[in-house]
C-alpha positions as CSV (number, residue, x, y, z in Angstrom):
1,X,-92.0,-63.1,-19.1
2,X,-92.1,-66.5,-20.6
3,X,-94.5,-67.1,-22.9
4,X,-97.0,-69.6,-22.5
5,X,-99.0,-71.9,-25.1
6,X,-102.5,-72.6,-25.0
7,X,-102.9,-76.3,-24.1
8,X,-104.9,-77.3,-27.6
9,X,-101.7,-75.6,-29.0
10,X,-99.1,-77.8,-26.9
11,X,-101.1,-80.8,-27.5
12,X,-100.7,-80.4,-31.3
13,X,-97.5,-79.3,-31.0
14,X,-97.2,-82.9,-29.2
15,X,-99.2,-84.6,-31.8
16,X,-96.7,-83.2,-35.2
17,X,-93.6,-84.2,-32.9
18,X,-95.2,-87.5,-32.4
19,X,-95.9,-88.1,-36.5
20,X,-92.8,-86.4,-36.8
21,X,-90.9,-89.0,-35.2
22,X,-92.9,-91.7,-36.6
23,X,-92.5,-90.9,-40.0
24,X,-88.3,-91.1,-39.5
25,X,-88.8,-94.3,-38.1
26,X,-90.6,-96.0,-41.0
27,X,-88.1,-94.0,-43.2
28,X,-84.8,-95.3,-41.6
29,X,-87.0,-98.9,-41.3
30,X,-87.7,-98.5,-45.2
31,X,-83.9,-97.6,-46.1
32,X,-82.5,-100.4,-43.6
33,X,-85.1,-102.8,-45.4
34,X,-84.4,-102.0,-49.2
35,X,-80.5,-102.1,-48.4
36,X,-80.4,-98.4,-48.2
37,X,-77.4,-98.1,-46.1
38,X,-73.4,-97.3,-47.2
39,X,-73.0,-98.9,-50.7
40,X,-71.4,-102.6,-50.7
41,X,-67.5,-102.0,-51.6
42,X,-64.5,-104.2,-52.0
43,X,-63.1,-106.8,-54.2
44,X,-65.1,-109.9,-56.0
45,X,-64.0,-112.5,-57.6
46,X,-66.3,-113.3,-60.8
47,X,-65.3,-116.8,-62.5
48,X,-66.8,-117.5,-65.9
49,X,-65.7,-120.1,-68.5
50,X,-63.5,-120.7,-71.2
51,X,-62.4,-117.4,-73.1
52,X,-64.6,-118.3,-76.2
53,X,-67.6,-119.2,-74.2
54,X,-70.5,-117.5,-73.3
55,X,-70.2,-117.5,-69.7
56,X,-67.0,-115.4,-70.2
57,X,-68.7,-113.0,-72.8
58,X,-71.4,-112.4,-70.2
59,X,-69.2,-111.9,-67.4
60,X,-67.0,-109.6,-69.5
61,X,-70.9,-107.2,-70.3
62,X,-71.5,-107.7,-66.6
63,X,-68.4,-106.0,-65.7
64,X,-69.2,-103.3,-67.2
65,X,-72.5,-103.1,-65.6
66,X,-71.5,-103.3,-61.9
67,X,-68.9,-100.6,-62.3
68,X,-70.9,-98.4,-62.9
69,X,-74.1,-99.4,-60.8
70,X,-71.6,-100.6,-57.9
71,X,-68.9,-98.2,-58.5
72,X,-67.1,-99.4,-55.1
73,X,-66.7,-102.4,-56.0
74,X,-64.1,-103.9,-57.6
75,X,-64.6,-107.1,-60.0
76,X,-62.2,-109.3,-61.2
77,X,-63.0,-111.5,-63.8
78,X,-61.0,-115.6,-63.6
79,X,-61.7,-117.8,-66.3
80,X,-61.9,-121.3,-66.0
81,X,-62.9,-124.6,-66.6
82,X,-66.8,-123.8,-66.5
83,X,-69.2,-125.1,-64.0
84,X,-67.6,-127.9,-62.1
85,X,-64.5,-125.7,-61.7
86,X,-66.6,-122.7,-60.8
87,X,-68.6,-124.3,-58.0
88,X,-65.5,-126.0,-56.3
89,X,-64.1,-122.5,-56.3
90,X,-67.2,-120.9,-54.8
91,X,-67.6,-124.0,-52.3
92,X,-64.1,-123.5,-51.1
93,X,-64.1,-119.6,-50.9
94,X,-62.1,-118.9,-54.1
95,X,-64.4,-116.9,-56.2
96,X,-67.7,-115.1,-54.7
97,X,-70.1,-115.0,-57.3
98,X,-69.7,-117.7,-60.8
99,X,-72.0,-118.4,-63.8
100,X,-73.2,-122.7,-63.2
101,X,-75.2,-125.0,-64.7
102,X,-77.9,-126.7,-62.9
103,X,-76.4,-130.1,-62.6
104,X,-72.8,-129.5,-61.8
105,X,-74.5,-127.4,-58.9
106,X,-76.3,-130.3,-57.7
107,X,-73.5,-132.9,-59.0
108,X,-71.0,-131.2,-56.1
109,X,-71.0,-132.9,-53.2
110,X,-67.2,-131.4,-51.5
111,X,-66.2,-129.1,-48.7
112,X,-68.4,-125.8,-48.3
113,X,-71.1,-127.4,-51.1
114,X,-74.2,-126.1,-47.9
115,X,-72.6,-122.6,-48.1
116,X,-73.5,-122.4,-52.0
117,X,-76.7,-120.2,-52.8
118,X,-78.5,-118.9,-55.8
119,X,-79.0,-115.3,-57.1
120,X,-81.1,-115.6,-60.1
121,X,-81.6,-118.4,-62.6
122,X,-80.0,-116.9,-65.9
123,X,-80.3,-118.8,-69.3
124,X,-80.4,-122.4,-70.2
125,X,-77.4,-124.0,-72.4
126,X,-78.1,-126.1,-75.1
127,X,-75.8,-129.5,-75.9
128,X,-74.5,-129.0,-79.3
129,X,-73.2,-131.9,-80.9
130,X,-71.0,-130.3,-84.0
131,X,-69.8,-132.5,-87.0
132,X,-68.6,-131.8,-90.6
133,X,-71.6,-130.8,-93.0
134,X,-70.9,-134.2,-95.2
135,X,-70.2,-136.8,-91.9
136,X,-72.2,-139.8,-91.6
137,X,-73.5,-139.0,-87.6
138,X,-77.0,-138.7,-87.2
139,X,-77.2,-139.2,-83.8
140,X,-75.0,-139.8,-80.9
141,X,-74.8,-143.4,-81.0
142,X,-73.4,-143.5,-84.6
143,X,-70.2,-141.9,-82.5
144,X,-68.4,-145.7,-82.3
145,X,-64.9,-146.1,-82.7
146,X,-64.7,-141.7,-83.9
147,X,-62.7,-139.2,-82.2
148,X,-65.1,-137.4,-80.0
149,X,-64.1,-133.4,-78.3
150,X,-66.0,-134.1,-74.9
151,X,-64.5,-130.7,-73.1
152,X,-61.7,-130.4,-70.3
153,X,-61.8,-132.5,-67.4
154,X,-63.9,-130.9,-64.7
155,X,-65.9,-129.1,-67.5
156,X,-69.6,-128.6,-67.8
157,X,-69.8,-130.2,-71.5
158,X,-68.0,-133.2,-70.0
159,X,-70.4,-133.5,-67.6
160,X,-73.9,-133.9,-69.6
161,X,-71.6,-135.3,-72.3
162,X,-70.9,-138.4,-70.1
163,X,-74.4,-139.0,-69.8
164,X,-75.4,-138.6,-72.7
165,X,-72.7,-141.3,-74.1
166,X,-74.1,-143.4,-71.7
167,X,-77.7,-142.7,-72.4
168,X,-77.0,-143.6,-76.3
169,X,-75.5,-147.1,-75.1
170,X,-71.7,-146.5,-75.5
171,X,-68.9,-146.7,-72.8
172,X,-67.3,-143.3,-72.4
173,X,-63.8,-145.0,-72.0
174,X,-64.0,-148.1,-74.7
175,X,-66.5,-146.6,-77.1
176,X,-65.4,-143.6,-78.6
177,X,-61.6,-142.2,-78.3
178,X,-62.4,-139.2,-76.2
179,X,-60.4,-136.0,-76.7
180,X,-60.6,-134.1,-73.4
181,X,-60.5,-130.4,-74.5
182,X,-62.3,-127.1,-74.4
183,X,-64.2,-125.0,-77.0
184,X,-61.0,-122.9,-77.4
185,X,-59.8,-126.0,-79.0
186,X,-62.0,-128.0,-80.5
187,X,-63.5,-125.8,-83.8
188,X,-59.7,-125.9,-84.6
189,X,-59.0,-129.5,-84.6
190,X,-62.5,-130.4,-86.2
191,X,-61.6,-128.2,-89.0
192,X,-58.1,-129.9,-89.4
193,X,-59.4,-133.3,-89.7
194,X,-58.2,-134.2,-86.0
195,X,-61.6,-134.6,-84.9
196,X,-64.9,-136.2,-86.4
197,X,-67.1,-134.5,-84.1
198,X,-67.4,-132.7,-80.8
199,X,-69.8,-131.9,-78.0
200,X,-70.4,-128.1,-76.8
201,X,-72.7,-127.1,-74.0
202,X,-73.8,-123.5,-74.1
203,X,-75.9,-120.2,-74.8
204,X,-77.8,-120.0,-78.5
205,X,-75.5,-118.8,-80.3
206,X,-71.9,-119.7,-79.1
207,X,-69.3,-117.1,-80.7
208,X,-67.2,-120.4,-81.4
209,X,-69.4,-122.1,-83.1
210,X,-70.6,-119.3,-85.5
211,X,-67.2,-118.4,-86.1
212,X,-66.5,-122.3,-87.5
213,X,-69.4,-122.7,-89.4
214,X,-68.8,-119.0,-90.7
215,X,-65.2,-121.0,-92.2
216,X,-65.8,-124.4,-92.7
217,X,-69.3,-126.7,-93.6
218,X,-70.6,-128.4,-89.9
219,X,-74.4,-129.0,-88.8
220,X,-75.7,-130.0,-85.7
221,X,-76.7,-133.7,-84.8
222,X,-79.7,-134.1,-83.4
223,X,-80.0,-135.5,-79.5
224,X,-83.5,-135.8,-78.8
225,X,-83.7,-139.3,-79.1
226,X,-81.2,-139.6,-76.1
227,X,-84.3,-137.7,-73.3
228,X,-85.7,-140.9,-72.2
229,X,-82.7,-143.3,-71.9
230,X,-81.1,-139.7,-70.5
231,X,-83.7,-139.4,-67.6
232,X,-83.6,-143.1,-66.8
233,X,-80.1,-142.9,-65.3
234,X,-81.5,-140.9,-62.4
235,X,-79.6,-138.2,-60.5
236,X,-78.7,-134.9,-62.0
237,X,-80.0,-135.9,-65.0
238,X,-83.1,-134.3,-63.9
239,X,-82.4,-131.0,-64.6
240,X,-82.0,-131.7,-68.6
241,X,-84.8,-130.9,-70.6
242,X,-86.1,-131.3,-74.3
243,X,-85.2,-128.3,-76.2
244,X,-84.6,-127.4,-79.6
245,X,-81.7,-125.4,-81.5
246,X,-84.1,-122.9,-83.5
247,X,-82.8,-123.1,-87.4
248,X,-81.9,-119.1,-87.1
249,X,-79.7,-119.6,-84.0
250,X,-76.1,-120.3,-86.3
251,X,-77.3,-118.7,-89.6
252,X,-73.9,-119.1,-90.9
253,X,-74.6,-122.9,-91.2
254,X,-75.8,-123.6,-94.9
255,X,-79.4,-124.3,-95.0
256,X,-80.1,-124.8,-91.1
257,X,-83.0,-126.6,-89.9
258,X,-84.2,-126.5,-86.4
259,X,-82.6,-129.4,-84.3
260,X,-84.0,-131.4,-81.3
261,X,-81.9,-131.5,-78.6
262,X,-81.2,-131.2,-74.6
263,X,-80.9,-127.9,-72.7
264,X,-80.0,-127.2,-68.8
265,X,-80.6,-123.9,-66.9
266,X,-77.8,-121.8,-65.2
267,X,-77.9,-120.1,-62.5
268,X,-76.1,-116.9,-61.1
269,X,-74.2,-118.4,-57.9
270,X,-72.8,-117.4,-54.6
271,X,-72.6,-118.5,-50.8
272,X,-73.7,-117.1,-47.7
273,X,-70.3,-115.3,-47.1
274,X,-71.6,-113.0,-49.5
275,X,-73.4,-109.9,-47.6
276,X,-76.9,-109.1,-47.9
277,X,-76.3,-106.2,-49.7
278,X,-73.7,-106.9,-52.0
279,X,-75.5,-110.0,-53.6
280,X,-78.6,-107.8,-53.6
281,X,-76.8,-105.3,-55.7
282,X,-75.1,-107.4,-58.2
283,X,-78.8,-109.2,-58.5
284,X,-80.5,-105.9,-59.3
285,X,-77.6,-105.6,-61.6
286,X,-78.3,-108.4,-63.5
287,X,-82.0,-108.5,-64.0
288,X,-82.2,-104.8,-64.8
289,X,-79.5,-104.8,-67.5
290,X,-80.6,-107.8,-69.6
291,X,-81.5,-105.9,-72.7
292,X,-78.0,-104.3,-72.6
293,X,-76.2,-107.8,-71.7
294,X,-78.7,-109.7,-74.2
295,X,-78.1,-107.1,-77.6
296,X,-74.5,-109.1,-77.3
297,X,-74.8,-112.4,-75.2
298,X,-78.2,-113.1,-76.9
299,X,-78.7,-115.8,-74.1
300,X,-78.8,-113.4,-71.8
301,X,-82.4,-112.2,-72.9
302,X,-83.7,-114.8,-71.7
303,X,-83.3,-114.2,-68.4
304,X,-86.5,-113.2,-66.6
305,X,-88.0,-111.8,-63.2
306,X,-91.1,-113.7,-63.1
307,X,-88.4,-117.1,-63.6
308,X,-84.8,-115.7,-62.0
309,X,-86.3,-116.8,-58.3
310,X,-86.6,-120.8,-59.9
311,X,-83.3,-122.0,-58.5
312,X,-83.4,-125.6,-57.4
313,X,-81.5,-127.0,-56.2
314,X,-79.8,-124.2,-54.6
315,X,-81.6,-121.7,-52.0
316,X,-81.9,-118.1,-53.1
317,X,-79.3,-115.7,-51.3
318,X,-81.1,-113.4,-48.2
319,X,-79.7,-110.5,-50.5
320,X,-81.0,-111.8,-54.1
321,X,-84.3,-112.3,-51.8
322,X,-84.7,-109.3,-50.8
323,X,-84.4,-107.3,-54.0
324,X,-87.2,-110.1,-55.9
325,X,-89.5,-109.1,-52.5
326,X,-88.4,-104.8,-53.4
327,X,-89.8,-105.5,-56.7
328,X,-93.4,-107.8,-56.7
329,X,-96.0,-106.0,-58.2
């Protein structure tokens, strides 16, 4: 004899199958939402910088980071030229994620340049104009006639260093006799007397940099006085801001005082190629392991959650989106 339920009792029985089935259904729609499906997996390529840079150092810390919170994914590391070189690479589907600054972002104009977007703004670089302790430069237009590092062709520092020739009333080509190399270079030949002074565009402090002034007298020049004329030429220039060098950043530099100078963000970039969830996961890598990245790339403390979603001029990836929206207050 089959047995039969009262109808109150079928009707709850309905009722907890009902909520039953509701409840899944904002569960799966939660999990599909916070990228809680299989983990991303494959191979990325990261390009940083120049191997005594501090893009490299904080690809290198990063690494390690998204091995172990993205364990099937497998980074590769390129080093390069710096910014220019690392968005023509993403533009033009040779690297998937790259450390850039602000205005080689907005500088590139080339093939696949509507495919780039933001993950997170990072830290801000800071133009470092490097002489000997005893030279007679006290700003960038007492550079006349000297022989000036300006970094590689297609690098970041050339970039803002260009300007800011410009912007203290020299010609970059007649002016000064421009040495086109990188920081690997540079300390070196400014040391050997085969350059008066060089220009270096990066995190506070630069491992280079310490390491020369840790072995031979330099100080910093100041380049505040170049922000107006700098801002008058329009363009790209708009993403350089007054900053200053703070007088502990290179405490190997005898008696350091803080210097005024000019500073422009960088940003963690991509392109739409990327999925969803795989520039969502390297974003929650980033932001969450600053301290870690920061107690050696001491830029990197400065990167921030309330700031990483300012990215102009680049849109914020659909993936890096979505993990800023997982984690509002």
């Amino acid at each position: 004899m089959a047995l039969t339920l009262p109808r109150l009792d079928r009707r709850r029985a309905l009722q907890s199958a009902a909520a039953g089935l509701v409840a899944l259904g904002l569960l799966l729609w939660w999990l599909l939402a916070s990228g809680g499906g299989p983990s991303p997996s494959g191979r990325v390529t990261f390009a940083t910088g120049v191997s005594t840079g501090v893009y490299d150092t904080y690809g290198r810390m990063l690494e390690q980071d998204l091995a172990r919170d993205l364990p099937d994914v497998d980074v590769r590391l390129e080093q390069t030229r710096g910014s220019p070189d690392n968005v023509e690479r993403l533009a033009r589907g040779r690297a998937t994620f790259a450390i850039a600054a602000t205005d080689a972002v907005a500088a590139y104009q080339g093939e696949g340049a509507g495919r780039l977007r933001a993950c997170a703004r990072l830290y801000d670089d800071y133009m470092q104009l490097v002489v000997p302790r005893g030279s007679a430069v006290r700003s960038a237009r007492g550079l006349k006639h000297l022989r000036v590092g300006v970094g590689d062709d297609g690098s970041g520092v050339q970039l803002i260093t260009r300007a800011l020739i410009k912007a203290a009333g020299l010609d970059f080509d007649r002016d000064i006799r421009a040495e086109r190399v990188g920081i690997d270079a540079m300390p070196k030949l400014l040391r050997q007397g085969k350059l008066d002074a060089f220009f270096w565009s990066g995190g506070l402090p630069t491992t280079a940099v310490r390491t020369l002034a840790h072995a031979y007298p330099i100080r910093l020049v100041q380049l505040g006085d170049l922000t107006g004329p700098l801002h008058r030429q329009g363009g790209v220039t708009r993403y350089y801001r007054a900053a200053t060098v703070p007088a502990d950043a290179y405490e190997e530099i005898r008696r350091p005082e803080p210097v005024k100078t000019i500073a422009v963000p960088n940003l963690l970039v991509t392109t739409d190629r990327v999925a969803p969830d795989l520039a969502e996961g390297v974003t929650r890598t980033v932001i969450e392991n600053r301290d870690r990245i920061g107690a050696k790339v001491h830029a990197a403390q400065k990167v921030d959650l309330r700031t990483a979603v300012f990215t102009d001029p680049l849109a914020l990836h659909k993936g890096a989106a979505r993990y800023y929206r997982s984690v509002k207050p």
